[in-house]
LOLUM-55918 format. One record per atom (N, C-alpha, C): atom name; z, x, y; residue number from 1. Coordinates in steps of 0.05 Angstrom, whole numbers, m for minus. Each point is the difference from the previous one (the first is absolute). Example, Ala and Ser with C-alpha at 12.3 -4.5 7.8 and 13.67 -1.06 7.14 Angstrom:
<rs>
R   at       zz       xx       yy     i
R    N      156      264     m114     1
R   CA        0      m18       24     1
R    C        0       18       24     1
R    N      m14       m7       21     2
R   CA        1       16       24     2
R    C       14      m15       22     2
</rs>
This chain:
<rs>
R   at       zz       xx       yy     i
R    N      833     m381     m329     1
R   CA      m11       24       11     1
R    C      m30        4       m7     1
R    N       m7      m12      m22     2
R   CA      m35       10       m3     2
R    C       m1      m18       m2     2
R    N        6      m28       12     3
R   CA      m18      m12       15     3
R    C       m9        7       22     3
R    N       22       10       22     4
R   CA       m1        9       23     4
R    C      m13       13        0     4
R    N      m11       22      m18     5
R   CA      m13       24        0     5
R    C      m34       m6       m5     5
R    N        1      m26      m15     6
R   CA      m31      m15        0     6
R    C       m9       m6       20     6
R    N       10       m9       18     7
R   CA        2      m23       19     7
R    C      m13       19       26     7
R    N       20       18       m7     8
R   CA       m5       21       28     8
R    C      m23       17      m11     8
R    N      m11        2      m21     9
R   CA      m23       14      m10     9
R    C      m29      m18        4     9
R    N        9      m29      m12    10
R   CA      m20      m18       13    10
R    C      m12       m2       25    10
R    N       25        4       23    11
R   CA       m2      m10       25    11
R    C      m18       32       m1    11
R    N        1       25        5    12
R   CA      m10       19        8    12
R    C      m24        1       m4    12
R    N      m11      m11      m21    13
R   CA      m21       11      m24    13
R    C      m16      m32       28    13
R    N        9      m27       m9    14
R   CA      m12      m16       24    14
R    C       m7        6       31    14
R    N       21       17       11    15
R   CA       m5        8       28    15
R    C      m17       24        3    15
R    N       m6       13      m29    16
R   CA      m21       26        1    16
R    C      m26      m11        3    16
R    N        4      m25      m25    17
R   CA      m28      m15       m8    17
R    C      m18      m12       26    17
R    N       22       m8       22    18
R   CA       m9      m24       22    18
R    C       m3       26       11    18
R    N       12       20        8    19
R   CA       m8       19       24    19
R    C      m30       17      m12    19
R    N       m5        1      m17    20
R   CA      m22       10      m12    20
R    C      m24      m11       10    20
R    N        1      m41       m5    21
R   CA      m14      m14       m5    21
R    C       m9        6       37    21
R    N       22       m1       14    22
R   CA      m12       m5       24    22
R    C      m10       26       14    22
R    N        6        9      m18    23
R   CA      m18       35       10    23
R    C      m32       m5       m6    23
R    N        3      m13      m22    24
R   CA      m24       m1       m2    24
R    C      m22      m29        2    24
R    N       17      m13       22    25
R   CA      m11      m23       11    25
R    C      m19       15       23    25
R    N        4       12       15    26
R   CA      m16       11       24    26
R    C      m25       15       m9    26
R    N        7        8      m32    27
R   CA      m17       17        6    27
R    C      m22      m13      m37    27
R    N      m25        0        7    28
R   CA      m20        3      m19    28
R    C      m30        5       m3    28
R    N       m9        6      m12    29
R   CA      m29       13       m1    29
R    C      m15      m17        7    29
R    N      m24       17       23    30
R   CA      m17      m23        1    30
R    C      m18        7      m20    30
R    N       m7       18      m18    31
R   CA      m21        9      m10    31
R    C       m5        9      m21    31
R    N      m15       12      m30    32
R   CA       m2       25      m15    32
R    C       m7       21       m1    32
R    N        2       22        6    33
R   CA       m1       16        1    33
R    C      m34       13       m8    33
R    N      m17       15        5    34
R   CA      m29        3       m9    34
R    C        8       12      m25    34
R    N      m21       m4      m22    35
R   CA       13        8      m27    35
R    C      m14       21       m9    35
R    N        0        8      m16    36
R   CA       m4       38       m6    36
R    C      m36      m13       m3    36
R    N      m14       24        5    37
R   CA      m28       m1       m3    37
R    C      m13       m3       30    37
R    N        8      m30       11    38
R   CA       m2       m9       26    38
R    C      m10       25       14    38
R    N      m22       m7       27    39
R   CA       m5       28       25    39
R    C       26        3       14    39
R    N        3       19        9    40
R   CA       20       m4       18    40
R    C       m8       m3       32    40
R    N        9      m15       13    41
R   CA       m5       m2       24    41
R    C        2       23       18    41
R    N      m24        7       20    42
R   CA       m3       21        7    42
R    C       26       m9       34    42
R    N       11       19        5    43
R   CA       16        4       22    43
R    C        1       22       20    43
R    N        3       m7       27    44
R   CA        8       31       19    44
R    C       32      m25       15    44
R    N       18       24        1    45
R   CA       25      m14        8    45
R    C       17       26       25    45
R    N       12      m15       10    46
R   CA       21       27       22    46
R    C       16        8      m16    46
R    N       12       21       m1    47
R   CA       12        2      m18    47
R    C       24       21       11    47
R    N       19       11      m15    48
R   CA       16       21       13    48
R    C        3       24      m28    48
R    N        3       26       12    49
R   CA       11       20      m29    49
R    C       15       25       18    49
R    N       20       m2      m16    50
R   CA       22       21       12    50
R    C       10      m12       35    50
R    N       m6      m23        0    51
R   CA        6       m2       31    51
R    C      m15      m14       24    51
R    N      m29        9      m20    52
R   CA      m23       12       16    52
R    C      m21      m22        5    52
R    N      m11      m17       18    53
R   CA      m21      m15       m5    53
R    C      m25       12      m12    53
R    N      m15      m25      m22    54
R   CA      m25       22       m8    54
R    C      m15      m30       m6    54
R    N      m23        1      m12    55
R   CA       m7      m14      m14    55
R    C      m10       m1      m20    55
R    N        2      m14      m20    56
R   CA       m1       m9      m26    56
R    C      m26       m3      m12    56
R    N      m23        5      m16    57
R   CA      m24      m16       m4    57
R    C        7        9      m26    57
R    N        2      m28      m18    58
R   CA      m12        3      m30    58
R    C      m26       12       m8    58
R    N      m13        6       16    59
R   CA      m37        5      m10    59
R    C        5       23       m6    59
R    N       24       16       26    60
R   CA       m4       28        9    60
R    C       18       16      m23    60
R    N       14      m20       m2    61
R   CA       31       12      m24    61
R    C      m26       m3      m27    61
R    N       m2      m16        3    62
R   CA      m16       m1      m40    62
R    C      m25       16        3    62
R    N        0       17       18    63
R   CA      m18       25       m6    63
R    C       10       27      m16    63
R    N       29       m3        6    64
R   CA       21       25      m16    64
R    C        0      m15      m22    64
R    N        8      m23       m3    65
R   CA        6       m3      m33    65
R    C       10      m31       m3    65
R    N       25       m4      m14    66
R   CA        4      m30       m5    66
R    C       14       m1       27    66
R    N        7      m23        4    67
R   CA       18      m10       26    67
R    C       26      m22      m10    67
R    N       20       13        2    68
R   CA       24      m23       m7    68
R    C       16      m14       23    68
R    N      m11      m22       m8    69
R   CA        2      m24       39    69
R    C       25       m8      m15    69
R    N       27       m1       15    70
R   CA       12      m23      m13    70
R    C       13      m20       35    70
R    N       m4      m14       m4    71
R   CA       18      m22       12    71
R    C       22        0       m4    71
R    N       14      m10       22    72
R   CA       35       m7        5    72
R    C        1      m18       17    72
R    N       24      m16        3    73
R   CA        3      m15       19    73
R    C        3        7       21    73
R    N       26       17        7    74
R   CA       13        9       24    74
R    C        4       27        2    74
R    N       m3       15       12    75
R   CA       17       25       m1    75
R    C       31        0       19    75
R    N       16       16      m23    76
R   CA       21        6       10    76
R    C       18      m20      m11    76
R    N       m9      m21      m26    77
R   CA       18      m12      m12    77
R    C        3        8      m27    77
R    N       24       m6      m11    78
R   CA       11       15      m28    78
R    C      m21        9      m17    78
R    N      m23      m27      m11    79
R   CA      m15        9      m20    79
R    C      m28       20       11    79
R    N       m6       m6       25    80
R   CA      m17       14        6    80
R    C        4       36        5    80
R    N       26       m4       10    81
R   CA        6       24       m1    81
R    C       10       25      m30    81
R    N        9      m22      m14    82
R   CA       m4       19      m20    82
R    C      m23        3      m15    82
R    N      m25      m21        4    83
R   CA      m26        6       m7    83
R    C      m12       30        9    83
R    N        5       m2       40    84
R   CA       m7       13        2    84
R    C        3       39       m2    84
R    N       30       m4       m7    85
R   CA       14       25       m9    85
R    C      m13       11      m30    85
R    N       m7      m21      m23    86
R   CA       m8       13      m16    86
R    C      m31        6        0    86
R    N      m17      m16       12    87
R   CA      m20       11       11    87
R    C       m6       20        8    87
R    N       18       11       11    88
R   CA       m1       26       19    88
R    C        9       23      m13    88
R    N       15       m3      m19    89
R   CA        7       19      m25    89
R    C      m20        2      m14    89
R    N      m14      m20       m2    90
R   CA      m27        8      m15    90
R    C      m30        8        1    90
R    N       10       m2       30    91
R   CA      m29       m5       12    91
R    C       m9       32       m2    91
R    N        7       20       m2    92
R   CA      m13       27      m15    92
R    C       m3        6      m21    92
R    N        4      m25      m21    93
R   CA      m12        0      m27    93
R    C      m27      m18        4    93
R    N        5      m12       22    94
R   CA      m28      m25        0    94
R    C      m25       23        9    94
R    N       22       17       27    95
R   CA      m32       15        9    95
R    C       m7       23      m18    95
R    N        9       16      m27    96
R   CA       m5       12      m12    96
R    C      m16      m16      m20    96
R    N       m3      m20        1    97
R   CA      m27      m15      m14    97
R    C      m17       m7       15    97
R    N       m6        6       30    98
R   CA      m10       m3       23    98
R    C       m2      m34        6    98
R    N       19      m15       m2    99
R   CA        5      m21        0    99
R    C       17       m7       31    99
R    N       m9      m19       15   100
R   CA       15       m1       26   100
R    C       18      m29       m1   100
R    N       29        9       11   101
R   CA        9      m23        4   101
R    C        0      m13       29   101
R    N        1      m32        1   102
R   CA       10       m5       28   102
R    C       20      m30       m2   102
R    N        6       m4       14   103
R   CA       21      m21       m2   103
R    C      m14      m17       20   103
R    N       m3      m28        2   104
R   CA        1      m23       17   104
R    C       18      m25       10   104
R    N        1       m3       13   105
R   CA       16      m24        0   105
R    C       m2      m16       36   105
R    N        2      m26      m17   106
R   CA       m5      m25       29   106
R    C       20       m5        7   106
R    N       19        6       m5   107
R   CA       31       m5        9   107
R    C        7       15       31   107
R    N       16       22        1   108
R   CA       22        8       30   108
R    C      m31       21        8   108
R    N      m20      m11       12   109
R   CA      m26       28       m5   109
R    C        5       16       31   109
R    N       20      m14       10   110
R   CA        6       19       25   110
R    C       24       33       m9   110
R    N        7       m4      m31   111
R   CA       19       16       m6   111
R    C      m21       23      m25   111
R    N      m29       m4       m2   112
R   CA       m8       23      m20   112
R    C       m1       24        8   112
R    N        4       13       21   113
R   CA       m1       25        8   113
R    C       22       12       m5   113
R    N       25      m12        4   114
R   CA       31        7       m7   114
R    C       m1       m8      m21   114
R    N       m6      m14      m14   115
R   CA        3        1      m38   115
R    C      m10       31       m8   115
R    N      m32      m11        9   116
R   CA      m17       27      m17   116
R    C       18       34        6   116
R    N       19        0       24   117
R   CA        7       29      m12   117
R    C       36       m9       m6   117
R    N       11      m19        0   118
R   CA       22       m4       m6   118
R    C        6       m7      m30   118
R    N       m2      m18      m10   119
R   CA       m2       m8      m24   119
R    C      m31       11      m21   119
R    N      m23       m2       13   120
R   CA      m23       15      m18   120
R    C        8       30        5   120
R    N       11       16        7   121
R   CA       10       24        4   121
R    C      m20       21       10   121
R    N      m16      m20       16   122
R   CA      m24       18        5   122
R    C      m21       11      m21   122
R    N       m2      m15      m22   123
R   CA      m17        4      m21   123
R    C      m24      m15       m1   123
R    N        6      m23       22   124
R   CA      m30      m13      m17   124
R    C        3      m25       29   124
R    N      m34        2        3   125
R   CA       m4      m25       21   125
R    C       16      m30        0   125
R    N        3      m14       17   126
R   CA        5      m33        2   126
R    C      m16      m12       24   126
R    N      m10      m19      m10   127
R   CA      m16      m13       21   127
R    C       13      m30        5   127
R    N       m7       m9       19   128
R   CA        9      m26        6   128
R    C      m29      m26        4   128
R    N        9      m19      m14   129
R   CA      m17      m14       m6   129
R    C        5      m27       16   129
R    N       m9       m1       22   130
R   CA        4      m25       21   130
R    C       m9      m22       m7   130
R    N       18      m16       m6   131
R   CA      m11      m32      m12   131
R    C      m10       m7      m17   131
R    N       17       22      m10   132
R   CA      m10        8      m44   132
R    C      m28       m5       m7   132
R    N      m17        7       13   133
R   CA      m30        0        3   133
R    C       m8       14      m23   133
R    N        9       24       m4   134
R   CA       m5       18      m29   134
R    C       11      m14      m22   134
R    N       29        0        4   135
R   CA        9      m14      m26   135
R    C       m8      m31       m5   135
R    N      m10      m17       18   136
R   CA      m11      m19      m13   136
R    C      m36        9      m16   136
R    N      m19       21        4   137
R   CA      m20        4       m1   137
R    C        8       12      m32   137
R    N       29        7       m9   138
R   CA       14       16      m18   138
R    C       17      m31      m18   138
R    N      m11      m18       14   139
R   CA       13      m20      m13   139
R    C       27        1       m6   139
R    N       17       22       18   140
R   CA       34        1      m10   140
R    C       16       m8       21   140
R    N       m2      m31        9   141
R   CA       16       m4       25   141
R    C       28      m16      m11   141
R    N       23       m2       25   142
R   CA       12      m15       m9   142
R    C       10      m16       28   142
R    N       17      m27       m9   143
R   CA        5      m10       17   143
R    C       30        2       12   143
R    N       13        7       19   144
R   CA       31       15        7   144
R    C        2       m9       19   144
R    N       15      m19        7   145
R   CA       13      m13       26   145
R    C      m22      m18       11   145
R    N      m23       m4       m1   146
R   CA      m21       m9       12   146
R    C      m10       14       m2   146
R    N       m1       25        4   147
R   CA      m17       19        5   147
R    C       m9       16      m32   147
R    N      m32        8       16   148
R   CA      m21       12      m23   148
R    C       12       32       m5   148
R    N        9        7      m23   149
R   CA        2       25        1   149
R    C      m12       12      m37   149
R    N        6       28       m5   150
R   CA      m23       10      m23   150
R    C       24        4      m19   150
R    N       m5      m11      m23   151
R   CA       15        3      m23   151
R    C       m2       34      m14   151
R    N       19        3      m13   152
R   CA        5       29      m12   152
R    C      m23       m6      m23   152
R    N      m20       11        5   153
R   CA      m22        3      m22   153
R    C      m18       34        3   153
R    N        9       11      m24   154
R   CA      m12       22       m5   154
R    C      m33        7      m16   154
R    N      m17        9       21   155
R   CA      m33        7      m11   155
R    C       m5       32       m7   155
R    N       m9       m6      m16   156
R   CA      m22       26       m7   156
R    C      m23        5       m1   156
R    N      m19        9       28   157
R   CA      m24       m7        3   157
R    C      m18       21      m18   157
R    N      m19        2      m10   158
R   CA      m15       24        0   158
R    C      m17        2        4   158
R    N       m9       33       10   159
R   CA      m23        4       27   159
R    C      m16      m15       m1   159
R    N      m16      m19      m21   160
R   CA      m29      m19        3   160
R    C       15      m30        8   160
R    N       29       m4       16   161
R   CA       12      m16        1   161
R    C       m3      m21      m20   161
R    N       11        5      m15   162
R   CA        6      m20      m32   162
R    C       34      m10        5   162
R    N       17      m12        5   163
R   CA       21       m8      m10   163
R    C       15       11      m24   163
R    N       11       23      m11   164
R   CA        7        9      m25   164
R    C       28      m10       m7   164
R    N       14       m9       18   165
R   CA       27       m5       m2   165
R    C        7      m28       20   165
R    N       10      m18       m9   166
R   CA        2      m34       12   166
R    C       34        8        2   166
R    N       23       m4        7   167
R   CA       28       m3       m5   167
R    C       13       m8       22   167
R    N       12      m26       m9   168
R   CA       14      m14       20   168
R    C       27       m4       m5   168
R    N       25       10       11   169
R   CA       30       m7       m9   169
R    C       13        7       22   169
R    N       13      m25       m4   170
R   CA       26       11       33   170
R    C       22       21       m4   170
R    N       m2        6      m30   171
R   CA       17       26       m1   171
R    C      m20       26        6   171
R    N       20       10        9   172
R   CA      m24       34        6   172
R    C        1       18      m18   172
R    N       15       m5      m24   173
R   CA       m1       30      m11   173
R    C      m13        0      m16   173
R    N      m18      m14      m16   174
R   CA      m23        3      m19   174
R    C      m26        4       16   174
R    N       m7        1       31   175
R   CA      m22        3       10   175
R    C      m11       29       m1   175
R    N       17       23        6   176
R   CA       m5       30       m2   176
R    C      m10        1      m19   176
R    N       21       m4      m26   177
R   CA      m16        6      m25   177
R    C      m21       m6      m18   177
R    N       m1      m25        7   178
R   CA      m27      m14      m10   178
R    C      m29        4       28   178
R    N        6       11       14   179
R   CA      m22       21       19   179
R    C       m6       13       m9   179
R    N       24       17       m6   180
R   CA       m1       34      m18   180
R    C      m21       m9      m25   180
R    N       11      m11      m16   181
R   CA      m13       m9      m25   181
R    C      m35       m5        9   181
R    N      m10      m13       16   182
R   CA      m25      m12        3   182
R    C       m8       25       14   182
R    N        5       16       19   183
R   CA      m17       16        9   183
R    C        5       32      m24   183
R    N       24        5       m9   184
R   CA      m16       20      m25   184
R    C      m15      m12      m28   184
R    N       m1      m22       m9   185
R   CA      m22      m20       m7   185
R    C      m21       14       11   185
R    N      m16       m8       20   186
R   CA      m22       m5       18   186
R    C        2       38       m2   186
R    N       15       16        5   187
R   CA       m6       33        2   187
R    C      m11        5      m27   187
R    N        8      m10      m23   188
R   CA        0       14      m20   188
R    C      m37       m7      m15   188
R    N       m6      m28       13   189
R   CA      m24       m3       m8   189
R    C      m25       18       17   189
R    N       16       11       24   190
R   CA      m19       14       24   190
R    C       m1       26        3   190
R    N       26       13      m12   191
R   CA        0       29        3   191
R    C      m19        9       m8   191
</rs>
C-alpha cells in the first residue's frame, strides 16, 4: 500500500511538473525590465475609464503627482483580474497621495473598456498598447503563443519622471503593495 501510495504521489507530482513545464514553454521574456532611477518613457495611449474612451498622457498624469503604470498581459484572465480588483481597492489611497493609477496591457486591447469598468471597478484608467510598442519602450515584453504581449511589471514614476519603483512577477499580489510602499516613500520626502 505505500508503495502504491508513492507511486501515485510520484506520478502526480511528475504530471504537475510536465504540465507546468509546458505552460511555461510558450511563454518567456523578451526583456528587463527599466531599473529604478532610469527616465521613464514618455507616452499618450487610448485608453478606457468607467467604460468610457479617453486618453491617457503620462506628461499630463505626472503633472498631479506620481503615476503608477503597471502592465498585464490580458485582461479578463485570473491573474490580471485579481491584480486588477486590488488595484482598484486601492486606488483611493493612491489618489489621496495624489498619485494616479493606470493599467496597460498588449494582450485582448479590443477588451480595455469592459475591463476598466468591470474588473477595475471604474476606479482607474486602462489603456491598450497595440504591438506592445509601450511595453517594449518599458522593456517588459513577453513572448505567448507567438505573439508579443506586456509582462505584469509594476512602475512608480515621479513627477520629474524618474523610475522609483522597477517590479516584475507573474504573481500579482505583491504589486499593490510594493506601489503603496514607493509612492508613500516618494510622499513622505515631498509633503
Amino acid at each position: 500500500m505505500t508503495i502504491f501510495k508513492s507511486a501515485t504521489v510520484a506520478r502526480g507530482f511528475a504530471l504537475g511538473l510536465g504540465g507546468a513545464l509546458a505552460l511555461l514553454a510558450g511563454t518567456f521574456p523578451a526583456s528587463a525590465a527599466l531599473p529604478v532611477g532610469e527616465k521613464a518613457p514618455d507616452f499618450t495611449l487610448k485608453a478606457a475609464l468607467a467604460g468610457k474612451p479617453m486618453t491617457f498622457s503620462l506628461r499630463q498624469a505626472l503633472k498631479k503627482g506620481p503615476v503608477v503604470l503597471y502592465f498585464f498581459p490580458a485582461a479578463f484572465t485570473k491573474g490580471c483580474t485579481l491584480e486588477a480588483h486590488a488595484f482598484a481597492e486601492a486606488t483611493d489611497d493612491f489618489n489621496k497621495m495624489h498619485a494616479t493609477v493606470i493599467g496597460v496591457t498588449a494582450g485582448n486591447i479590443d477588451r480595455v473598456a469592459e475591463f476598466s469598468s468591470v474588473e477595475c471597478r471604474n476606479k482607474f484608467a486602462v489603456a491598450a498598447d497595440p504591438d506592445a510598442k509601450i511595453a517594449g519602450e518599458y522593456k517588459n515584453q513577453l513572448q505567448f503563443n507567438g505573439k508579443v504581449i506586456s509582462d505584469r511589471t509594476s512602475y512608480v514614476i515621479a513627477p520629474d519622471g524618474k523610475i522609483l519603483l522597477s517590479y516584475t512577477n507573474p504573481n500579482p499580489e505583491e504589486h499593490i503593495t510594493k506601489a503603496m510602499e514607493a509612492v508613500k516613500a516618494w510622499r513622505a520626502k515631498h509633503a
